[in-house]
C-alpha positions as CSV (number, residue, x, y, z in Angstrom):
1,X,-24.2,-98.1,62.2
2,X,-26.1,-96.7,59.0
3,X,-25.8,-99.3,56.3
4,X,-25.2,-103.0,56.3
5,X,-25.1,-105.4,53.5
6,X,-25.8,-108.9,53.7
7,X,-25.1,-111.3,51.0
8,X,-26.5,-115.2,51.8
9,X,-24.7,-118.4,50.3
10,X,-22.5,-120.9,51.8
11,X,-20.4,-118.3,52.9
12,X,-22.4,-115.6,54.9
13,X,-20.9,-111.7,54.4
14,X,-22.4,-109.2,56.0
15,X,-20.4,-105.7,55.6
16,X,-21.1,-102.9,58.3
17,X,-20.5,-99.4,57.6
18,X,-20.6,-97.1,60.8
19,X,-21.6,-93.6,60.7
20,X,-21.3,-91.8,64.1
21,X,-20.1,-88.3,65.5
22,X,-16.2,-87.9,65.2
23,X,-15.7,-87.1,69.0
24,X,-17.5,-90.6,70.1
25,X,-14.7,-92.5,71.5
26,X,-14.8,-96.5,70.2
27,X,-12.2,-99.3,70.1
28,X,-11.3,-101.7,67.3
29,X,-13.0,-104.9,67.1
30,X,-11.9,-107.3,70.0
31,X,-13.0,-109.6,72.5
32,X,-14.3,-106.8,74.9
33,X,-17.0,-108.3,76.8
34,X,-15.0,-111.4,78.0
35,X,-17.4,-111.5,81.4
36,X,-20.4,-111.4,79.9
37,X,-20.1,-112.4,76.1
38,X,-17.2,-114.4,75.9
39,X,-15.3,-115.2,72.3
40,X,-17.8,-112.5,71.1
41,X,-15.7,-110.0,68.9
42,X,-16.8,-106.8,68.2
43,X,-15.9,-102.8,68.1
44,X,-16.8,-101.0,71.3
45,X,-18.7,-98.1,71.7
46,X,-17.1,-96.7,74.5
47,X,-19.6,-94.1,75.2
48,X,-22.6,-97.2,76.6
49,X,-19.9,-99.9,76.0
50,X,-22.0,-102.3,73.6
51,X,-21.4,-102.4,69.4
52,X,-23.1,-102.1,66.4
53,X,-21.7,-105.1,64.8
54,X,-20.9,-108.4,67.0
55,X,-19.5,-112.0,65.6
56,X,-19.6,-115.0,67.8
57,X,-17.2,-117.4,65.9
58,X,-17.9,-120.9,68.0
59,X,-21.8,-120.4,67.2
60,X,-21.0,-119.5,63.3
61,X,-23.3,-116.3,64.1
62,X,-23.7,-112.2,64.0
63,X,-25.6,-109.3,64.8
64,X,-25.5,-105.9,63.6
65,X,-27.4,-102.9,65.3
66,X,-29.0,-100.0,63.1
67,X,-30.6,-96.6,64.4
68,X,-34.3,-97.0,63.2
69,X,-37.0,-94.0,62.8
70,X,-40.2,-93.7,65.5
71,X,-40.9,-92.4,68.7
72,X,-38.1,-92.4,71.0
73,X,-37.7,-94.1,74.5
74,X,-37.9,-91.6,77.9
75,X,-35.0,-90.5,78.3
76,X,-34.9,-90.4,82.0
77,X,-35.9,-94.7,81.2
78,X,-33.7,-95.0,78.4
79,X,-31.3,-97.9,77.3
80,X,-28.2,-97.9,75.2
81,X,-29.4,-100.0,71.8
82,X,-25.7,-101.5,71.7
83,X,-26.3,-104.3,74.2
84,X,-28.9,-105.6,71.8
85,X,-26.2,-106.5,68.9
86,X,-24.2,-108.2,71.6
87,X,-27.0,-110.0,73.3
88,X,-28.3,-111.3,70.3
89,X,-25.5,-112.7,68.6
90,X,-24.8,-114.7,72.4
91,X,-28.2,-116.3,72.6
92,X,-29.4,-116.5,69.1
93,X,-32.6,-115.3,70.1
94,X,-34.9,-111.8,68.9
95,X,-34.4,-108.9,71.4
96,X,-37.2,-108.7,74.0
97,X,-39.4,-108.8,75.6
98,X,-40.0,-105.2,76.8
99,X,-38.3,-102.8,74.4
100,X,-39.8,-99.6,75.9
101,X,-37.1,-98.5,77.1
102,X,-34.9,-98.6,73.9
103,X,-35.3,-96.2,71.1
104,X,-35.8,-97.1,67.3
105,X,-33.8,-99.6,65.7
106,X,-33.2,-102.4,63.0
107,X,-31.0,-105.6,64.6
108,X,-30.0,-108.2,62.0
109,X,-29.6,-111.6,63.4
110,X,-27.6,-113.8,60.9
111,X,-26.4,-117.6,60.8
112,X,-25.7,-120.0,58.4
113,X,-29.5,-121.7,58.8
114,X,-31.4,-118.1,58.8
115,X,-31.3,-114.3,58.7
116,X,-34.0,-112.1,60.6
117,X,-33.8,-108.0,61.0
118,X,-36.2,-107.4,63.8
119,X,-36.9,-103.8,63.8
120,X,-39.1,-101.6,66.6
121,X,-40.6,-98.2,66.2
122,X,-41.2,-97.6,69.9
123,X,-44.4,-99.0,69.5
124,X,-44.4,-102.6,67.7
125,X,-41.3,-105.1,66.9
126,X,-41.5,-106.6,63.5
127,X,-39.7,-109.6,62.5
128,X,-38.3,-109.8,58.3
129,X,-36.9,-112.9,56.9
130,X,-33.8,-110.9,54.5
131,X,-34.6,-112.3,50.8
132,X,-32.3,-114.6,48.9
133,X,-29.4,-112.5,46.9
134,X,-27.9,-109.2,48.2
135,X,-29.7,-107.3,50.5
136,X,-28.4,-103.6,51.9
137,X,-30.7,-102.0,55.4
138,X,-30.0,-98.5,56.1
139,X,-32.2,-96.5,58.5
140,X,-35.5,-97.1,57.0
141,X,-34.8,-100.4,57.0
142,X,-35.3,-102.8,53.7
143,X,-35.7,-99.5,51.9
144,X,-35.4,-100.0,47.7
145,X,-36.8,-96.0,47.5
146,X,-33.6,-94.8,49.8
147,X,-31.1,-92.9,47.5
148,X,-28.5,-94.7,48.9
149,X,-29.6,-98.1,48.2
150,X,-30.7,-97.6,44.9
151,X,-26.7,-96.0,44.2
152,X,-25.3,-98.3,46.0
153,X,-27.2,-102.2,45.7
154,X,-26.7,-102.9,42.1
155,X,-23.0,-101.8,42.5
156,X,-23.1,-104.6,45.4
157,X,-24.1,-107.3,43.7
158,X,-21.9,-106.7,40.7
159,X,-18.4,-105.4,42.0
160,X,-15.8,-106.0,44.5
161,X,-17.0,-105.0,48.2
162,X,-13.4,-103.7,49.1
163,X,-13.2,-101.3,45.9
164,X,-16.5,-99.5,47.0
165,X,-15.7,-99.0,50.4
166,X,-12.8,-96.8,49.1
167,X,-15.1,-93.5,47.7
168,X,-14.8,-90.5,49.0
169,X,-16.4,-89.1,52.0
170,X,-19.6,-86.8,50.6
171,X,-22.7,-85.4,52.1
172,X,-24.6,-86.6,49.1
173,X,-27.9,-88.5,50.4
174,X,-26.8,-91.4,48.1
175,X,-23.0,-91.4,49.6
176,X,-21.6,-94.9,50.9
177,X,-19.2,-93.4,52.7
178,X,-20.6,-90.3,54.4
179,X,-19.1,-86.7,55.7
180,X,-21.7,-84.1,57.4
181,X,-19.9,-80.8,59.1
182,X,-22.8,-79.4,61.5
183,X,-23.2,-76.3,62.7
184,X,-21.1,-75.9,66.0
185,X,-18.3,-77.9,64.5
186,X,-19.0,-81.2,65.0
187,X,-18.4,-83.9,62.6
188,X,-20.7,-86.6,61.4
189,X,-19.1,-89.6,59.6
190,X,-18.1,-92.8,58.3
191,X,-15.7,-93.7,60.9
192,X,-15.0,-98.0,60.4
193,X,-16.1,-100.4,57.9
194,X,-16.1,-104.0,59.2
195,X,-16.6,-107.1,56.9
196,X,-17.7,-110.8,58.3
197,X,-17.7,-113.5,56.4
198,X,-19.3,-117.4,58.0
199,X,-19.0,-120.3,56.8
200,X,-19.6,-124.2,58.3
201,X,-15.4,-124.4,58.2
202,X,-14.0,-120.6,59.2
203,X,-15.3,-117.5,60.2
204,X,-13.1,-114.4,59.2
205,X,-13.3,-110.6,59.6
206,X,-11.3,-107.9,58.1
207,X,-11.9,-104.3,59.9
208,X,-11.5,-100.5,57.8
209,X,-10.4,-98.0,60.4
210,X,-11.9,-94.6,57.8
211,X,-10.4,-92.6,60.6
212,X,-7.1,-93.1,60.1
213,X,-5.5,-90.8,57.5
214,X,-8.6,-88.6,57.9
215,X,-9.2,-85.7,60.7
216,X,-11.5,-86.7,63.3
């Protein structure tokens, strides 16, 4: 995933956007991991099976997984980073202890009490308290200098999520909603936008397939 929002309160909203290649296969949000995580709901990768963005209803809690930027794990030792969402938002607790074998990445652990992004380089894991109003992580992190978070975070905190999540695909390094054709003919993407919303009496999600009147 390449850009989550997170707006605190008494209701808890974090917004996922998912950018990935077109030819990854992935599933709808569901309860997917019923042996290992169950009543945890999330969109599979179906590639390393894990997510990027993972809600545990009964424990009011979620986790979201971003690619970060650093030196990359072995990749004869490596780990899919998708377990981490998924792990996290079933324990509560900061990924660990040995991340060597996982590449870069940001991890947002929220609940209604606290949220943390915990993000590794390859070398060191840092642990950020997110501030009080809107905040928006793309791969870089808490970035204010990234083009798309200075488009895109004042239009956050003023106007309606849903509306903003309906521009149009662009290759613009300020785009929401992103469309790369690469040399070779793949296609790089916005494919699914997911939207969770805690609270201390219901937890709700709403789920954007981008794919679906769109070639893949």
């Amino acid at each position: 995933m390449c850009t989550l929002i997170v707006k605190p309160g008494r209701t808890l909203t974090l917004l996922g956007v998912r950018d990935e290649f077109t030819d990854r296969p992935w599933e709808a949000p569901g309860e997917h991991w019923p042996e290992h995580h169950p009543g945890v709901v999330g969109g599979r990768d179906l590639k390393a099976g894990g997510t990027w963005l993972a809600v545990n209803p009964a424990a009011r809690r979620a986790a979201a997984l971003l690619n970060g930027r650093g030196r990359h794990a072995p990749e004869s030792d490596r780990l899919s980073r998708g377990d981490l969402a998924l792990r996290a938002v079933s324990t509560g607790e900061p990924p660990g202890p040995d991340l060597t074998r996982y590449d870069p990445f940001h991890l947002v652990l929220a609940d209604l009490a606290r949220i943390r992004m915990f993000s590794w380089d390859g070398d060191r894991l840092t642990t950020t308290d997110l501030p009080d109003g809107v905040s928006m992580i793309v791969n870089t992190g808490l970035d204010p200098a990234s083009e798309r978070v200075v488009v895109y975070l004042p239009r956050f905190e003023s106007e309606a999520w849903s509306e903003l999540i309906k521009a149009e695909p662009s290759a613009d390094p300020g785009a929401l909603i992103v469309r790369h054709e690469l040399p070779g003919g793949r296609v790089f993407a916005s494919l699914s936008v997911m939207e969770v919303s805690l609270s201390a009496e219901d937890v709700t999600y709403q789920f954007t397939d981008l794919t679906a009147d769109r070639d893949r």
